[in-house]
VEXKOL-358646 format. One record per residue: residue number from 1; x, y, z of N, C-alpha, C, O, CB in turn. Coordinates in nm, 3 decimals, always signed. Glycine has a CB too. Layout:
BEGIN
ATOM:NUM:X:Y:Z:X:Y:Z:X:Y:Z:X:Y:Z:X:Y:Z
...
# end
This chain:
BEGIN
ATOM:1:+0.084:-0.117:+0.000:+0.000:+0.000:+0.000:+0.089:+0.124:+0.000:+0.191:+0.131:+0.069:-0.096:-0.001:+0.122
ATOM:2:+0.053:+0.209:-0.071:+0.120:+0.353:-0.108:+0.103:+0.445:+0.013:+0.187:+0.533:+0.033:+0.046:+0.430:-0.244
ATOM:3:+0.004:+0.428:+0.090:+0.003:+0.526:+0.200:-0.101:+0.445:+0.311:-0.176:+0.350:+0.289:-0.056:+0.691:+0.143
ATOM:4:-0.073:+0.525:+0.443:-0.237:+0.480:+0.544:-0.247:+0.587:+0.648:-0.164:+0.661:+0.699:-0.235:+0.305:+0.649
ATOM:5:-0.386:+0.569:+0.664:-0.412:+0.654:+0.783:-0.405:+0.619:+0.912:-0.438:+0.502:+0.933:-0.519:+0.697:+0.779
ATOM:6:-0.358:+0.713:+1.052:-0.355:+0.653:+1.187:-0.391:+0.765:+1.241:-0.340:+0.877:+1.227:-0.228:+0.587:+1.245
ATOM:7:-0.491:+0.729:+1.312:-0.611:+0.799:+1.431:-0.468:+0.865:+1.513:-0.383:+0.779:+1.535:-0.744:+0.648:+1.561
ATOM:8:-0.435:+1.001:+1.557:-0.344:+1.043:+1.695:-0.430:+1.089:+1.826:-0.419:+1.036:+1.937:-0.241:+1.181:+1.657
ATOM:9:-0.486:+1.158:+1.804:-0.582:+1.211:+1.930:-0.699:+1.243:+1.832:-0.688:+1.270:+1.712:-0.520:+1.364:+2.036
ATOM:10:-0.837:+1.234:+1.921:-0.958:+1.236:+1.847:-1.002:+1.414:+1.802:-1.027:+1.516:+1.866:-1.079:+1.154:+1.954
ATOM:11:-0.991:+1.374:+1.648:-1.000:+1.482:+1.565:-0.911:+1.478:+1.491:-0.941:+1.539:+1.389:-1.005:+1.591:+1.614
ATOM:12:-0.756:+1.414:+1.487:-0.669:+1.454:+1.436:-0.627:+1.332:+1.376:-0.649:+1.228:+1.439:-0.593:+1.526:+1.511
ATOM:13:-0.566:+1.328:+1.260:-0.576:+1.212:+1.172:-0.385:+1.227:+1.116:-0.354:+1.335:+1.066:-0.732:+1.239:+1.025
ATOM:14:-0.277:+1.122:+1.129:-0.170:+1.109:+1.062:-0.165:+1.048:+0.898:-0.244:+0.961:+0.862:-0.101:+1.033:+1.151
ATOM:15:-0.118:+1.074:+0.856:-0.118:+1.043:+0.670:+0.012:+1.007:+0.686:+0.078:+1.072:+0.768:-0.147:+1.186:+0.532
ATOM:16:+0.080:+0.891:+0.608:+0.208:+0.811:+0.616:+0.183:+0.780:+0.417:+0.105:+0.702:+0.362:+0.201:+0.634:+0.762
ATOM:17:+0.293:+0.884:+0.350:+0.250:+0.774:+0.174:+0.437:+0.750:+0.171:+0.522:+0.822:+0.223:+0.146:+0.917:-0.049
ATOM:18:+0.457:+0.626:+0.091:+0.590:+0.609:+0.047:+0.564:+0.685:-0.134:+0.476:+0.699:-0.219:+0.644:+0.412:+0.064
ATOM:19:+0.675:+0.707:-0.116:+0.696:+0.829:-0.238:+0.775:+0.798:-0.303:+0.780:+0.847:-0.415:+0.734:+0.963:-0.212
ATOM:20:+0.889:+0.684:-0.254:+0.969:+0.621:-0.390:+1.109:+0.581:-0.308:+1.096:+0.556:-0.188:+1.002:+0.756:-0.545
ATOM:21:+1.222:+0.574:-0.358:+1.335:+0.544:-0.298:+1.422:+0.681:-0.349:+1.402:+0.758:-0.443:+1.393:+0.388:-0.342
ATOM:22:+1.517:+0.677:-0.255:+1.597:+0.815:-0.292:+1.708:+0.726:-0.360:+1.763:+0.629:-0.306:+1.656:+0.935:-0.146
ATOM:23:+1.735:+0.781:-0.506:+1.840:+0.716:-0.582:+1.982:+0.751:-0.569:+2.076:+0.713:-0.640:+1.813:+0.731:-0.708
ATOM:24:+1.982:+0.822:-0.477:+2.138:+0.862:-0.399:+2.176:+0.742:-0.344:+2.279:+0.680:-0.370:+2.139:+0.982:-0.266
ATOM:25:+2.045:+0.697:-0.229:+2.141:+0.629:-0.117:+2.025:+0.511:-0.183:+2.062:+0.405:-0.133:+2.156:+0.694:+0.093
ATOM:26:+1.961:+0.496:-0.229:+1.851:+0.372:-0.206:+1.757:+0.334:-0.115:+1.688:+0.231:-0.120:+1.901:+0.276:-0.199
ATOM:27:+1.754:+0.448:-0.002:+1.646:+0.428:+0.085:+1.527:+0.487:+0.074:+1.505:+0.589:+0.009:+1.678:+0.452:+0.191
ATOM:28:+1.428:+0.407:+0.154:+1.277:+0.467:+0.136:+1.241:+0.592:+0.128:+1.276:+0.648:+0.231:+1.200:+0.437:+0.228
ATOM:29:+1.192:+0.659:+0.062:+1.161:+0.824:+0.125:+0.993:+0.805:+0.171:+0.926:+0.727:+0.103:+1.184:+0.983:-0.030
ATOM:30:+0.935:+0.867:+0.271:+0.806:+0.885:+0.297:+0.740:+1.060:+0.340:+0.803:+1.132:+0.418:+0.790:+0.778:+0.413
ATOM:31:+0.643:+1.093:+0.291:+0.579:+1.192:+0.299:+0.469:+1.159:+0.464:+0.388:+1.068:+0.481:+0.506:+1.209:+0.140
ATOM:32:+0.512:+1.274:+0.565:+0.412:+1.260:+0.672:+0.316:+1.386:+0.668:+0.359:+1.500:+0.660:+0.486:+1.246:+0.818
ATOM:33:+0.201:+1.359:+0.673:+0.113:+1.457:+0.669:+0.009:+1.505:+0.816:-0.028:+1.545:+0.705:+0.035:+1.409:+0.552
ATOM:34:-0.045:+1.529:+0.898:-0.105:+1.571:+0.998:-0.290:+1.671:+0.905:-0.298:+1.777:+0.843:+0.041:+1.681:+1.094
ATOM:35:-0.396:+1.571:+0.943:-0.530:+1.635:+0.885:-0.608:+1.654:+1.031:-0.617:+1.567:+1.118:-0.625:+1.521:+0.760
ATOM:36:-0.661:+1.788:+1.038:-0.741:+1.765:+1.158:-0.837:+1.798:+1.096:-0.842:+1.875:+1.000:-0.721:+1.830:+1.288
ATOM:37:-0.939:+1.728:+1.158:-1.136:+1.707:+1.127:-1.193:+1.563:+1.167:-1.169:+1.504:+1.273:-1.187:+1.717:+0.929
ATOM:38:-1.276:+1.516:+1.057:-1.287:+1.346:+1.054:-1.253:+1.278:+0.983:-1.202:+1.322:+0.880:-1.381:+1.291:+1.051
ATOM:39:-1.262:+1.161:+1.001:-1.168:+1.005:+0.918:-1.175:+1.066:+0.752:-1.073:+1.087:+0.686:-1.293:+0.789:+0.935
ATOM:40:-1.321:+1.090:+0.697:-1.351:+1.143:+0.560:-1.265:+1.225:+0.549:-1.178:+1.179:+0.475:-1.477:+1.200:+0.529
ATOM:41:-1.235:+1.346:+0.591:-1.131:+1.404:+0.556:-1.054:+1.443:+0.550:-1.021:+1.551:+0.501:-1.120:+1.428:+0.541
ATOM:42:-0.953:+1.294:+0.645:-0.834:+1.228:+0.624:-0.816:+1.214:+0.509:-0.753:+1.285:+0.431:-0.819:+1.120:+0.678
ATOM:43:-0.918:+1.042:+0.479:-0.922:+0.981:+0.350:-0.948:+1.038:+0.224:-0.932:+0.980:+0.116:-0.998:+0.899:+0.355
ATOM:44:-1.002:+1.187:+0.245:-0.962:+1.252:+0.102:-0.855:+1.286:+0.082:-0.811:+1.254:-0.028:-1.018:+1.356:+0.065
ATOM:45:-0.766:+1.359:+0.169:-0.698:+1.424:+0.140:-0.561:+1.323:+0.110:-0.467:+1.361:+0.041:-0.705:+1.528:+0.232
ATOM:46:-0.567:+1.200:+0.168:-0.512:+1.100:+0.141:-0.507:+1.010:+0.002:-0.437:+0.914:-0.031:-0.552:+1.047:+0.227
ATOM:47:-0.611:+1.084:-0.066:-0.648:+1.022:-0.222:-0.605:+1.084:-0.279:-0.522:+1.049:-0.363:-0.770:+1.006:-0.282
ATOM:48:-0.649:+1.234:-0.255:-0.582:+1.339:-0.369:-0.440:+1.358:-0.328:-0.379:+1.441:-0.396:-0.658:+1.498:-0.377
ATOM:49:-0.362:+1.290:-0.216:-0.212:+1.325:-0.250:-0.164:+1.168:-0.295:-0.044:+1.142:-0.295:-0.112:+1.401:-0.097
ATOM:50:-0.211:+1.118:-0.314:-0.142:+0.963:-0.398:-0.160:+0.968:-0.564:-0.084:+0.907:-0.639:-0.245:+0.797:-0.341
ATOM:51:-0.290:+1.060:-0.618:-0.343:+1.092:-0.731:-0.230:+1.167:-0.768:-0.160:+1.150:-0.868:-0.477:+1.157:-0.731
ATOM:52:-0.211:+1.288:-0.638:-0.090:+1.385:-0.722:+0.048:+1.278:-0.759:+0.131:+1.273:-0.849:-0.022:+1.539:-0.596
ATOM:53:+0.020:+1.197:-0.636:+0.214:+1.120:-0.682:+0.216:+1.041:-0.838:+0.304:+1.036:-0.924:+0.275:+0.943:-0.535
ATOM:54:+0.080:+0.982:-0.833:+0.043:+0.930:-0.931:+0.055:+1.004:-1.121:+0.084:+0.961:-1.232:-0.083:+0.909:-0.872
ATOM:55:+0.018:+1.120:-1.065:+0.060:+1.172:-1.225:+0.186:+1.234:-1.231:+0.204:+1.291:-1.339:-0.040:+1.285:-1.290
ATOM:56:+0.305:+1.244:-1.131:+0.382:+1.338:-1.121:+0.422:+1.425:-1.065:+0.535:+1.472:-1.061:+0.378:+1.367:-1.162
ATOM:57:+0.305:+1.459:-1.005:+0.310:+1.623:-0.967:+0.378:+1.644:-0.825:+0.422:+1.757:-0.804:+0.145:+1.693:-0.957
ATOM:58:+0.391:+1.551:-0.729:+0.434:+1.529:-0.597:+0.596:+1.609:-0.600:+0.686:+1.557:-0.666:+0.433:+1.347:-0.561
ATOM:59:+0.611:+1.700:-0.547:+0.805:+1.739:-0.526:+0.824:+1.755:-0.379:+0.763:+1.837:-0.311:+0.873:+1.917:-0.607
ATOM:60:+0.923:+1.662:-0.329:+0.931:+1.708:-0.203:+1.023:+1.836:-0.167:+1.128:+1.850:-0.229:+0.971:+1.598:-0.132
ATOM:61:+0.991:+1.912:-0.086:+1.048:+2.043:-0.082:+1.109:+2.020:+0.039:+1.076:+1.958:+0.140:+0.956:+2.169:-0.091
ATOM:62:+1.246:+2.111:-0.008:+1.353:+2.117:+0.143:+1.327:+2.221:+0.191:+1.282:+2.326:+0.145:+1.518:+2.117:+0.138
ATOM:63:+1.367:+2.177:+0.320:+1.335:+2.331:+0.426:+1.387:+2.457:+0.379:+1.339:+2.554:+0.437:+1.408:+2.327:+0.582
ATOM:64:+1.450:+2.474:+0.313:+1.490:+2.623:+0.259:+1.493:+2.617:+0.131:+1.605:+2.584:+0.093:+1.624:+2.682:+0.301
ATOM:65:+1.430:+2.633:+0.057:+1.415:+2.655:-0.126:+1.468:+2.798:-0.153:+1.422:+2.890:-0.086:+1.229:+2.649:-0.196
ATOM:66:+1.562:+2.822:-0.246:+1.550:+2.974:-0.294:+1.471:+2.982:-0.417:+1.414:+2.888:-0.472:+1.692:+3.042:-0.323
ATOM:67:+1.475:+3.137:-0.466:+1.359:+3.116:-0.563:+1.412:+3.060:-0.720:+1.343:+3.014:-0.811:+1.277:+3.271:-0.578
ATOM:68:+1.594:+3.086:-0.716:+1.651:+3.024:-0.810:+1.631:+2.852:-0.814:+1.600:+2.794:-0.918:+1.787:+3.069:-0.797
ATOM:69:+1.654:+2.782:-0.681:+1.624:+2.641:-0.683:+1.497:+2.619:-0.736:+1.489:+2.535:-0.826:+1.633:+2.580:-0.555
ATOM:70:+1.368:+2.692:-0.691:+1.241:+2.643:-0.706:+1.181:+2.654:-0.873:+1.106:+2.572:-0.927:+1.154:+2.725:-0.599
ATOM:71:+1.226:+2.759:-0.923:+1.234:+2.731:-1.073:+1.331:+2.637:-1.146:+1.299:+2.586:-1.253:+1.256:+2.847:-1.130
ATOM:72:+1.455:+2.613:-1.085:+1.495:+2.472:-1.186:+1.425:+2.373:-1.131:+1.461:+2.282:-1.206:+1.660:+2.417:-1.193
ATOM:73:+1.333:+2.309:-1.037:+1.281:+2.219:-1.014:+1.135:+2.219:-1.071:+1.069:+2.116:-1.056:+1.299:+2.205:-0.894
ATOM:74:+1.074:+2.337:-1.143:+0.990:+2.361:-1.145:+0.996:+2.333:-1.329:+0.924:+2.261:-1.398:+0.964:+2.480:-1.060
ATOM:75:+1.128:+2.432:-1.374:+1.150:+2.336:-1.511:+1.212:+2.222:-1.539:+1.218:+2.189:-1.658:+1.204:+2.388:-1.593
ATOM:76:+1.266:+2.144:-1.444:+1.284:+2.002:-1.498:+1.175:+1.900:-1.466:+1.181:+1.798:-1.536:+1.411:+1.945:-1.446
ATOM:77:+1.062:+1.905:-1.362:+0.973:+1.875:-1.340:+0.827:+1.914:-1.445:+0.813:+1.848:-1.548:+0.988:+1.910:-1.225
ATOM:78:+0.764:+1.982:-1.423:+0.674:+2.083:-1.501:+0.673:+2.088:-1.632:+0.603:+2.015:-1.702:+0.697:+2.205:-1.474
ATOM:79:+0.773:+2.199:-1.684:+0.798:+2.202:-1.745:+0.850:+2.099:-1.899:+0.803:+2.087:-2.012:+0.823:+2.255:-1.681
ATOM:80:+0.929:+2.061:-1.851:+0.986:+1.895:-1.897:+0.873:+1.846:-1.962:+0.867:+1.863:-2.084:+1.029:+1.775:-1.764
ATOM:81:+0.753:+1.769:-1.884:+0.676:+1.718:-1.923:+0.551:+1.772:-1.934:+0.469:+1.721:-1.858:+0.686:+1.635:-1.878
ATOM:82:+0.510:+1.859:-2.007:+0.456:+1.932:-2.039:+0.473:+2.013:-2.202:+0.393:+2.093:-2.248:+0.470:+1.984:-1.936
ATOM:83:+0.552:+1.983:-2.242:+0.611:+2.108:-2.353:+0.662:+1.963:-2.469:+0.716:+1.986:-2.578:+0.796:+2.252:-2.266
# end
C-alpha cells in the first residue's frame, strides 16, 4: 500500500504515503502529513495526494528553497513534461 491513515488524538488524523526510494542512497523516502477534522477528511486528502504522486506532480520540498532552486525544479519537473 502507497500510504495509510492513523487515528493520533480524536480529531486529528496522521497520513504516512511512500513516495519512492531516494536514488542517492537507495532508501525509502516517505511523505508525513497531519489532517485535523474526521476520518472522511483524512481519506480525502489521502487520495488526492497519492493521485498527485500518481501523475507526477508530488516534489518534495527542502526546508529552505530559494527562488533560483524552485524554478529549476519547477523546469525540470513541469515544465519537462509538459512542452
Amino acid at each position: 500500500m502507497r500510504g495509510h491513515l492513523r487515528q493520533r488524538t480524536k480529531g486529528t488524523w496522521g497520513i504516512t504515503i511512500d513516495v519512492g526510494t531516494d536514488p542517492a542512497t537507495g532508501r525509502r523516502q516517505r511523505h508525513f502529513e497531519t489532517v485535523r477534522g474526521n476520518k472522511r477528511d483524512a481519506q480525502a486528502r489521502l487520495a488526492e495526494l497519492l493521485v498527485t504522486i500518481e501523475k507526477g506532480g508530488y516534489v518534495k520540498q527542502p526546508k529552505q528553497l530559494t527562488l533560483a532552486g524552485w524554478l529549476q525544479r519547477w523546469l525540470d519537473s513541469y515544465v519537462a513534461s509538459n512542452l
